[in-house]
C-alpha positions as CSV (number, residue, x, y, z in Angstrom):
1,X,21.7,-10.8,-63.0
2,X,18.4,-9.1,-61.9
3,X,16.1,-11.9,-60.1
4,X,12.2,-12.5,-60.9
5,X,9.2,-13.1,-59.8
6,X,6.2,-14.4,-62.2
7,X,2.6,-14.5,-60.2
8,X,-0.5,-15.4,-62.2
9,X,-3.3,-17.3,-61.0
10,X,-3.1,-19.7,-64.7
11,X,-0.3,-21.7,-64.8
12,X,-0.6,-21.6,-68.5
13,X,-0.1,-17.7,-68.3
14,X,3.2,-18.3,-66.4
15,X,4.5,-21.1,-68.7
16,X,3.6,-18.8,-71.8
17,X,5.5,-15.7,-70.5
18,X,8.3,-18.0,-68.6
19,X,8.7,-19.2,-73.4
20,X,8.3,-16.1,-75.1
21,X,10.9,-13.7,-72.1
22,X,14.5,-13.5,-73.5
23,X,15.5,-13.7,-69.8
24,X,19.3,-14.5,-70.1
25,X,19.9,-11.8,-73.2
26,X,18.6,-8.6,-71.0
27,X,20.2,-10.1,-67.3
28,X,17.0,-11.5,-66.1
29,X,16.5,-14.7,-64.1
30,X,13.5,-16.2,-62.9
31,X,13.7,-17.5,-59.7
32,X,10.3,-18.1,-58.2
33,X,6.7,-18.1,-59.0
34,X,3.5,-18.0,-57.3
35,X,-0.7,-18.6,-58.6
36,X,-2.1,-16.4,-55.9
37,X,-1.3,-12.8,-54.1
38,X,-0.9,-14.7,-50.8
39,X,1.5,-17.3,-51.7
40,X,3.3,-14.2,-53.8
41,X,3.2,-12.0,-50.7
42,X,5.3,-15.0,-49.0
43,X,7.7,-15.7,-51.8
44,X,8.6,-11.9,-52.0
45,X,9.5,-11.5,-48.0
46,X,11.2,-14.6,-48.4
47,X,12.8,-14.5,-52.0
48,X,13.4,-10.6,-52.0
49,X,13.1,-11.2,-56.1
50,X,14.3,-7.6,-57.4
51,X,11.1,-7.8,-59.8
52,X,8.1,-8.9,-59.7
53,X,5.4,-9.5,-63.0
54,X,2.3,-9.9,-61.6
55,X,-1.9,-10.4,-62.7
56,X,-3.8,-7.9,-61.0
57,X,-7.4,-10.4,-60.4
58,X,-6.1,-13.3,-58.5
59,X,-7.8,-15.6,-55.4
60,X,-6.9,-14.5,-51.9
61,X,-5.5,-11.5,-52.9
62,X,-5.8,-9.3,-55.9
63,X,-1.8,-7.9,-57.8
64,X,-2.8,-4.3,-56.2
65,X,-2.9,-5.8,-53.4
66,X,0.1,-7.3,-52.8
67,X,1.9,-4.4,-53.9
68,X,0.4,-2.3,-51.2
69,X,1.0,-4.6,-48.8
70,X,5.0,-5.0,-50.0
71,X,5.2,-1.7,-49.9
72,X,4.3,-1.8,-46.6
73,X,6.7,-4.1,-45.2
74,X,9.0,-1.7,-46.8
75,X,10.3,-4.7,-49.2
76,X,12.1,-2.9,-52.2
77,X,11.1,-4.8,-55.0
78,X,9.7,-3.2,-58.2
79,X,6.5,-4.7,-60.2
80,X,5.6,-4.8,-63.5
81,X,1.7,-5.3,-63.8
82,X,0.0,-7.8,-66.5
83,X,-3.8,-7.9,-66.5
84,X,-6.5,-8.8,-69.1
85,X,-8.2,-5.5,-67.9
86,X,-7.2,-2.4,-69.8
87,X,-9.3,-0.1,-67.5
88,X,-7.5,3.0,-67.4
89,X,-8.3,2.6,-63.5
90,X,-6.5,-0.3,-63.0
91,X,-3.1,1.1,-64.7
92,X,-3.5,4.1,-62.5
93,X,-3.5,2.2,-59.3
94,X,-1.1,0.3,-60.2
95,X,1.2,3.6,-61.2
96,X,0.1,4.8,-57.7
97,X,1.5,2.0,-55.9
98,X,4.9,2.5,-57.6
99,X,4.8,0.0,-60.8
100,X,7.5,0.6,-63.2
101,X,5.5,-0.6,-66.2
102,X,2.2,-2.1,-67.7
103,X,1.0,-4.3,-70.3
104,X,-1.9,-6.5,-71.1
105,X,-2.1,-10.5,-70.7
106,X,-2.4,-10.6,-74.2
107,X,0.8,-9.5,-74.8
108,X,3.1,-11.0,-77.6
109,X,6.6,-11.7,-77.1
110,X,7.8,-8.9,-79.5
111,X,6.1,-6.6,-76.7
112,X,6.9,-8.9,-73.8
113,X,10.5,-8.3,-74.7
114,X,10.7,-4.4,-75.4
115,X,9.0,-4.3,-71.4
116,X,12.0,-7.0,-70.2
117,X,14.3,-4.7,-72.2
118,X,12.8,-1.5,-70.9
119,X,13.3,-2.8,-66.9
120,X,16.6,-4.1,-67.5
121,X,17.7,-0.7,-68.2
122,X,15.5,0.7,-65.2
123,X,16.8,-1.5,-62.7
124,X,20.6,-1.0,-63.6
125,X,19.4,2.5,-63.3
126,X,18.4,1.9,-60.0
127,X,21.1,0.0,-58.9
128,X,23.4,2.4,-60.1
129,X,21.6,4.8,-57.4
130,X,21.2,2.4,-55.1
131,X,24.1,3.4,-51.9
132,X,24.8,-0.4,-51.0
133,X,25.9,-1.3,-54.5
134,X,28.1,1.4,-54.2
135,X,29.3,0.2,-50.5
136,X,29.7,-3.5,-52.0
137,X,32.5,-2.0,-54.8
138,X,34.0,0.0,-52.4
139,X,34.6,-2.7,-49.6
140,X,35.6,-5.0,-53.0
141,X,38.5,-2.9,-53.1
142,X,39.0,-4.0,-56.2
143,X,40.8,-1.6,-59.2
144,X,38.3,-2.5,-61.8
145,X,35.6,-1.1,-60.0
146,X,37.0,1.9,-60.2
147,X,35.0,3.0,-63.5
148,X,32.0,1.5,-62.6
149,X,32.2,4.0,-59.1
150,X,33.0,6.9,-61.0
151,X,30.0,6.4,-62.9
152,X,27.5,5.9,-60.0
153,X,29.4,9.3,-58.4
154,X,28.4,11.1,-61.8
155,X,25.1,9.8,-62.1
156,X,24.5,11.0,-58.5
157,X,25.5,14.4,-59.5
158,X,28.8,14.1,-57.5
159,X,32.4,14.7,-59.1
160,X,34.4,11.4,-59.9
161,X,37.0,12.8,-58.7
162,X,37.9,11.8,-54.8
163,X,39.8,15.6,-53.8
164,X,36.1,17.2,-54.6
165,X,34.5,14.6,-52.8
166,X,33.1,15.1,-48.8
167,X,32.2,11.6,-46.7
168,X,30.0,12.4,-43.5
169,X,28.4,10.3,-41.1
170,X,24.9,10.4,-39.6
171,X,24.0,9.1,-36.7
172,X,20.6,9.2,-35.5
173,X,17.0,8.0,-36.3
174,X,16.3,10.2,-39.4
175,X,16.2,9.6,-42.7
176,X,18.9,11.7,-44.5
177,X,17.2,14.3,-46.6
178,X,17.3,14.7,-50.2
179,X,17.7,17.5,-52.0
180,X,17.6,18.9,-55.8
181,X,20.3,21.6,-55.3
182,X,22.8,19.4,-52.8
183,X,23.3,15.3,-54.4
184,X,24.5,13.0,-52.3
185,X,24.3,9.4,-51.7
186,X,23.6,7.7,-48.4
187,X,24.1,4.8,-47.3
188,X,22.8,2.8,-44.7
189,X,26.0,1.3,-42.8
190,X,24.9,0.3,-39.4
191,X,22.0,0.5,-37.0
192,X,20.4,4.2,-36.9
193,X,24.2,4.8,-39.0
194,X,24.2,6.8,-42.5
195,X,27.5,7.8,-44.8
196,X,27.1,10.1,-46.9
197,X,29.1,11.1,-49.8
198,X,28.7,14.4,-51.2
199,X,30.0,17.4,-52.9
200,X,33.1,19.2,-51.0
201,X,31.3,22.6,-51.8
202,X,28.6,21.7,-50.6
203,X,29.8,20.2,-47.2
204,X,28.6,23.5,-45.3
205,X,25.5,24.0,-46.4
206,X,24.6,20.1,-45.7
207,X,26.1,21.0,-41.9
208,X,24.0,23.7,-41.4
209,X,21.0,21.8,-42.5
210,X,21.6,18.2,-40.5
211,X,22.5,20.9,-37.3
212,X,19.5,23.2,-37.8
213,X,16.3,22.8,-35.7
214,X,14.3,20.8,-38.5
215,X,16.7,18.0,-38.1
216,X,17.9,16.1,-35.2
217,X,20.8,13.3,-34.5
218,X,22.8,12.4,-32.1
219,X,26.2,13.2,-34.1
220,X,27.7,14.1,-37.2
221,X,30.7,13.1,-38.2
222,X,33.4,14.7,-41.3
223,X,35.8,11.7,-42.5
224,X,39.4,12.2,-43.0
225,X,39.9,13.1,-47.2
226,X,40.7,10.9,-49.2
227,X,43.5,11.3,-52.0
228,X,42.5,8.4,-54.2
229,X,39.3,6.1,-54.9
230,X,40.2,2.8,-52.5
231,X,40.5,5.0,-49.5
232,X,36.5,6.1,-49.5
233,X,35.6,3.4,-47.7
234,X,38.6,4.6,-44.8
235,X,36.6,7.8,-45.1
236,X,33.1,6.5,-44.4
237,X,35.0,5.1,-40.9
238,X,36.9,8.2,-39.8
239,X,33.5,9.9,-40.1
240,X,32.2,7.2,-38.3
241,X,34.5,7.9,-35.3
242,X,34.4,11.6,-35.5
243,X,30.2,11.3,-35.6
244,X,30.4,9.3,-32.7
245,X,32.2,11.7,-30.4
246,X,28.5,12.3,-28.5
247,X,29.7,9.6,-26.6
248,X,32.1,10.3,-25.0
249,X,31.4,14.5,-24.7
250,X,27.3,13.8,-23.8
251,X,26.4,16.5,-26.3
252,X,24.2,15.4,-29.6
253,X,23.5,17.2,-32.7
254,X,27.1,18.6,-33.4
255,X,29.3,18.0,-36.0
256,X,33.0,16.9,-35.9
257,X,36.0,16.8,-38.2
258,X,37.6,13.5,-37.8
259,X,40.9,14.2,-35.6
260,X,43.0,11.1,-34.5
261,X,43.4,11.5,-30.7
262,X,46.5,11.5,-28.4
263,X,47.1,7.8,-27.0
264,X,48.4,8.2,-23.6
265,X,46.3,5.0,-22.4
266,X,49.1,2.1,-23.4
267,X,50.6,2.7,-19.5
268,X,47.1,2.7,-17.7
269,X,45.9,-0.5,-19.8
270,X,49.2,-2.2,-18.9
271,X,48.0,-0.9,-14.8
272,X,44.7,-2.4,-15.4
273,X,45.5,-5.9,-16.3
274,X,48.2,-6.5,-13.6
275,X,45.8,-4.7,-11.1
276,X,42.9,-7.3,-12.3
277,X,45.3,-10.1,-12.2
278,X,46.7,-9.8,-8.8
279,X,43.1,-8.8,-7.8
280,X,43.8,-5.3,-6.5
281,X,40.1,-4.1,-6.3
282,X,40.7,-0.4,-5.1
283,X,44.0,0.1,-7.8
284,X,41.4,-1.0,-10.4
285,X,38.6,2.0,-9.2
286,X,41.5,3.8,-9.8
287,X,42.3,3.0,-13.4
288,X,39.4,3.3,-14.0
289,X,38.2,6.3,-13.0
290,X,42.0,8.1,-14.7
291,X,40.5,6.3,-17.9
292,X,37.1,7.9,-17.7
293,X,39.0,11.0,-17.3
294,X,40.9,10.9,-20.3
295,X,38.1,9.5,-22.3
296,X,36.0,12.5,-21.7
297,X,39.2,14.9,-22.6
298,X,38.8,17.6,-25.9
299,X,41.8,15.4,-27.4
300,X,40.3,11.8,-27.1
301,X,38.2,10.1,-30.0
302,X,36.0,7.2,-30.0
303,X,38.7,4.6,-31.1
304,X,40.1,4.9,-27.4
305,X,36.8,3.9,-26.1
306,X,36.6,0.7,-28.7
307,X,39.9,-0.3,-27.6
308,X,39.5,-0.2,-23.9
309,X,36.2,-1.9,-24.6
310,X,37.9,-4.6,-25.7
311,X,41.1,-5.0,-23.8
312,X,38.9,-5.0,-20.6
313,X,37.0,-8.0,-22.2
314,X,40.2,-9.8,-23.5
315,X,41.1,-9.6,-19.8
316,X,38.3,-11.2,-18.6
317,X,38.0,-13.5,-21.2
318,X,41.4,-15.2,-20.2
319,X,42.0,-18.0,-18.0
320,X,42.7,-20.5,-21.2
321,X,46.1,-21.3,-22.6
322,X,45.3,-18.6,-25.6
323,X,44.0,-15.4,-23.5
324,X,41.4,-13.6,-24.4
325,X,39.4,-14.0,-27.6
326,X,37.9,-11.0,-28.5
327,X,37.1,-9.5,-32.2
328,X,37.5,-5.4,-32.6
329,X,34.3,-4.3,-31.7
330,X,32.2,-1.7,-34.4
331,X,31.3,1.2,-33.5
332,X,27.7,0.5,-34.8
333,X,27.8,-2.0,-31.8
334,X,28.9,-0.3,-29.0
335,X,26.8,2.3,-29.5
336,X,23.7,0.3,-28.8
337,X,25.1,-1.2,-25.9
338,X,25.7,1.9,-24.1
339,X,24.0,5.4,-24.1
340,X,27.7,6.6,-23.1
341,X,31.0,6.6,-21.8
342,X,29.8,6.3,-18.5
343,X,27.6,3.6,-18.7
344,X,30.5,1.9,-20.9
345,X,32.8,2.5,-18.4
346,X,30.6,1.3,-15.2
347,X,30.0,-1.8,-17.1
348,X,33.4,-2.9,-17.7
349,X,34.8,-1.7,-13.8
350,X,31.8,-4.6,-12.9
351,X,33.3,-6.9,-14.7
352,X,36.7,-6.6,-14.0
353,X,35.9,-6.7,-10.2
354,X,33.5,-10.0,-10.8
355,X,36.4,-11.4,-12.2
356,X,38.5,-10.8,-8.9
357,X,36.2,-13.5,-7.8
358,X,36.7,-17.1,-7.4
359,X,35.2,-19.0,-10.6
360,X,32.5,-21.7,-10.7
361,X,33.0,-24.6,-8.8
362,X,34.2,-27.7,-10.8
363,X,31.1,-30.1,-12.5
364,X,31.1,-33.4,-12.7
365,X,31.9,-34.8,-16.4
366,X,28.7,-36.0,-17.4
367,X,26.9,-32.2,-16.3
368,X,30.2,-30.7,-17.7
369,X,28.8,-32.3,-21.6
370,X,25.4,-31.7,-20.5
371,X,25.7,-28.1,-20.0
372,X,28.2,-27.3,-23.0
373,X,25.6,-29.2,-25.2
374,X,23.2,-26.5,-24.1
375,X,25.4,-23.9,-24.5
376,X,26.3,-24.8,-28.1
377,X,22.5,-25.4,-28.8
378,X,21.8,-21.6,-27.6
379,X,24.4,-20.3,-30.1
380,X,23.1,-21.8,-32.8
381,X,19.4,-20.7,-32.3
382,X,20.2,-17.1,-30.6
383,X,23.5,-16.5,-32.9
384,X,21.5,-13.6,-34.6
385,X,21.2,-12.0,-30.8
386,X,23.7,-9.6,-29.1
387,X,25.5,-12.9,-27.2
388,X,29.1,-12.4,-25.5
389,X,30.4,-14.3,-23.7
390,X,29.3,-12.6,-20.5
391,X,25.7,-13.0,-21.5
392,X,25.9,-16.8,-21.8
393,X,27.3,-17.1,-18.9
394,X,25.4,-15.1,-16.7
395,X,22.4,-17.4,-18.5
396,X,23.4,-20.4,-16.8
397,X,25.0,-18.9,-13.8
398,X,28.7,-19.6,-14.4
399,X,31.4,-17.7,-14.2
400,X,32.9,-16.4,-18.0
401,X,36.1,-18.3,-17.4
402,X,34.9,-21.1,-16.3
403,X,32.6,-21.2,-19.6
404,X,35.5,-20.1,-21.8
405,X,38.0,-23.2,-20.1
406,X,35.2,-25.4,-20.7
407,X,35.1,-24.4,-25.0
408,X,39.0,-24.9,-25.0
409,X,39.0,-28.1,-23.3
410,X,35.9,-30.3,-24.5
411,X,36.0,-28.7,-28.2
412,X,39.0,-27.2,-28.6
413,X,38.0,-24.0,-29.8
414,X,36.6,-20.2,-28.4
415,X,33.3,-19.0,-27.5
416,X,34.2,-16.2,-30.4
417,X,35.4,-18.5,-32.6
418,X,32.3,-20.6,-32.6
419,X,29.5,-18.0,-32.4
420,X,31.6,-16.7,-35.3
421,X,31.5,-19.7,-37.9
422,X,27.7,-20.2,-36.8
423,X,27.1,-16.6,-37.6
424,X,29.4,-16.8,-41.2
425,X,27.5,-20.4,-42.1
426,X,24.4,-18.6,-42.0
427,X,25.4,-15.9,-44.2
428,X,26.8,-18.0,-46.9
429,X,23.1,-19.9,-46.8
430,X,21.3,-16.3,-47.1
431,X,23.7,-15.2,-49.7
432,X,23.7,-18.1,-51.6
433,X,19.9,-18.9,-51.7
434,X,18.0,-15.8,-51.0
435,X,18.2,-12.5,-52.8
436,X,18.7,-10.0,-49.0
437,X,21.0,-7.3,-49.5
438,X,24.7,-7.4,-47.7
439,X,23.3,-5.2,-44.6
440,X,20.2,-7.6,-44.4
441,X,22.4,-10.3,-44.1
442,X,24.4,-9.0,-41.6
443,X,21.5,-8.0,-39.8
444,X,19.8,-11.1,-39.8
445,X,23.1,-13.0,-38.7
446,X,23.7,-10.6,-35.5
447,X,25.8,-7.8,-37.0
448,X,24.5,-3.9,-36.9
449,X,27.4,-2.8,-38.8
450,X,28.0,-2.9,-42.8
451,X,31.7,-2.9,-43.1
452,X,32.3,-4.6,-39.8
453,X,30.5,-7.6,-41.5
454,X,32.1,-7.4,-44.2
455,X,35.7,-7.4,-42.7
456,X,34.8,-10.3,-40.3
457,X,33.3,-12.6,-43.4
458,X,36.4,-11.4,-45.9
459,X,39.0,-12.3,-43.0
460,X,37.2,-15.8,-43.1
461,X,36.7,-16.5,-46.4
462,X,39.5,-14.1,-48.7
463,X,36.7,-13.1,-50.2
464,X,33.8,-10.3,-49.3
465,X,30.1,-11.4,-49.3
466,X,29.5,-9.7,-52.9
467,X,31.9,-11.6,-53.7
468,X,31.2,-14.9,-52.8
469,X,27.4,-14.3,-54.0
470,X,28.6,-13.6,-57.5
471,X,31.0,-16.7,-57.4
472,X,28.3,-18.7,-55.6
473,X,25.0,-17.3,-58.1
474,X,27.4,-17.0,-61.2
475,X,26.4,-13.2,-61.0
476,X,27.1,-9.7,-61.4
């Protein structure tokens, strides 16, 4: 169901149109309601209704207003506009500002309901268009959905069918473009992170046009095909490793066919951990520095780089009876952390020699609890932050094992674990109560990356977070 927002300075006017509206029969809901443009500015950041009816003379602030000042915010909610006035000026400005429809106050419900009928069929227009719905089905995985992405393909102006099909991905600060002659449909997966799906035909003139002068990025990337509809989303994140080869090469703005690279690492990683466990300082440079080498090799891809980002933190996450506790990392997320495979690289030979050292020295039980109480208290306000393990304890000057020893023994759990269920509690709230898209969510919670959300909160729950909102909201 679509959700709504009634604002209208007369209560009576609310309760009137809240009587004669056929909510339930064209997929409406109304979920909030406001008597003046400020309190309506509020509920709209807050509620994200996907509608909102509002009166354009109201205390405060006027209906005109608080459209402008949604649109703004950049909060993508559409407005229908219901005024006394039928000034031909007013309808115009509100036309201007976007509104999908008009009527006057007066309105009976025989007309209330052809406009309620009239943006129920705009808005599953828009939805249809709308690139997240179609990341939500495909990360579903589910075979019923298979008709309902054909559909949003075709009305895109893409073929349904997956073998004509091209998935790129964009990484950079621009908006993807859009053009008449070459459809597509983007979607947002990550931080400064677009897919693309668009017409295999059309896949060089869309290179030479993200490549040209007019457009910069720091990559592009050209995901494996896919043979059938369910492997799309594997698509959107071999794309997503090819785009993000500028890493690890130090040139942006070219494009790459997703190529899965030659592992010859498994030896050197097995070097690295007994080197760091029997505190060999100068064998470790040496690792190292053979792993930067391979890294930057025509025949290495970005997955290489996650892993070793990883197994370098498992190894100085251990210390406890379980090892290390580290979750895959995206790629959305290393990316901000590092400008490159250098810096990536520097950073983990730090750690790895600052764990050679000797830990924190022991605390007395009552600082013990008084310190781990803090440290819980931090996750649960800063859990929407970049936090590692690392970062906490470099916070209150401890050494990471030492922290990671104190989670197993006072509460039986992992630093990971934790800033995990904090992070997945928070997103069930969000997408139970508030009407944010999946990638708002994830972004509010502390995760840059679409899918990697996604994964994390299906591995948790057996279900994905469109999932759980529809069983949660009784939606669809």
């Amino acid at each position: 169901m679509f959700s709504v927002m009634l604002v209208d300075d007369e209560k009576w006017i609310v309760q009137s149109i809240m009587a004669k509206g056929k909510w339930q029969k064209y997929g409406l809901n109304v979920v909030a309601v406001a008597y003046n443009g400020l309190e309506a500015l509020a509920k709209i950041e807050s509620e994200r209704p996907d509608v909102v009816l509002t009166d354009i003379r109201m205390p405060g602030m006027s209906g005109l207003e608080v459209m402008a000042q949604a649109r703004e915010k950049g909060l993508h909610t559409e407005f229908v506009v219901i005024s006394g006035y039928s000034d031909f000026d007013y309808v115009k400005k509100a036309l201007q500002l976007g509104a999908i429809d008009y009527m006057l106050k007066s309105v009976d419900e025989e007309e209330l309901n052809d406009v309620l009928a009239r943006l129920a069929d705009k808005l599953r227009l828009a939805k249809r268009s709308s690139g997240q719905y179609l990341a939500a089905l495909l990360q579903n995985g589910l075979p019923e959905d298979c008709a309902e992405i054909e559909k949003i393909l075709q009305q895109n102006g893409l073929p349904p069918v997956v073998n004509r099909l091209s998935v790129l991905c964009v990484i950079g600060d621009r908006e993807i473009p859009r053009l008449a002659d070459l459809p597509c449909i983007a979607i947002k997966i990550g931080s400064r992170m677009h897919a693309m799906f668009i017409r295999a035909e059309d896949q060089p003139s869309w290179l030479t046009l993200l490549t040209g002068g007019d457009f910069s990025c720091d990559g592009i990337g050209i995901g494996k095909p896919a043979e059938e509809l369910h492997q799309l989303e594997a698509a959107i994140q071999t794309a997503t490793l090819a785009a993000a080869r500028f890493f690890l090469t130090g040139r942006k703005g070219e494009a790459h066919a997703y190529r899965r690279g030659k592992d010859t690492s498994h030896e050197l990683h097995a070097r690295l951990y007994a080197s760091i466990h029997n505190r060999k300082s100068q064998e470790t440079a040496y690792i190292f520095a053979r792993l930067r080498e391979l890294l930057k090799e025509d025949g290495a891809d970005f997955r290489q780089a996650l892993q070793l980002y990883a197994f370098v933190l498992s190894i100085a996450q251990q210390g406890t009876d379980t090892g290390g506790d580290v979750p895959a990392q995206s790629p959305s997320a290393l990316l901000a952390a590092f400008t490159d495979v250098d810096g990536m690289i520097d950073y983990l030979e730090g750690l790895a020699v600052s764990d050679m050292e000797e830990s924190s020295e022991p605390m007395s039980e009552g600082t013990r609890h008084e310190v781990l109480k803090q440290i819980v208290a931090d996750i649960e306000t800063d859990f929407a932050k970049d936090l590692s393990l690392q970062t906490i304890a470099r916070r209150f000057k401890l050494h990471p094992n030492y922290v990671s020893q104190l989670f197993q023994k006072e509460l039986r759990t992992t630093f990971t674990k934790l800033l995990t269920s904090v992070r997945l509690e928070q997103a069930c709230s969000l997408l139970r109560d508030t009407n944010l898209s999946i990638n708002e969510v994830a972004e509010r919670i502390g995760y840059s990356d679409y899918f990697y959300f996604a994964k994390v909160f299906k591995k948790q729950f057996e279900v994905t977070p469109t999932q759980y909102r529809i069983a949660e909201k009784g939606e669809r």
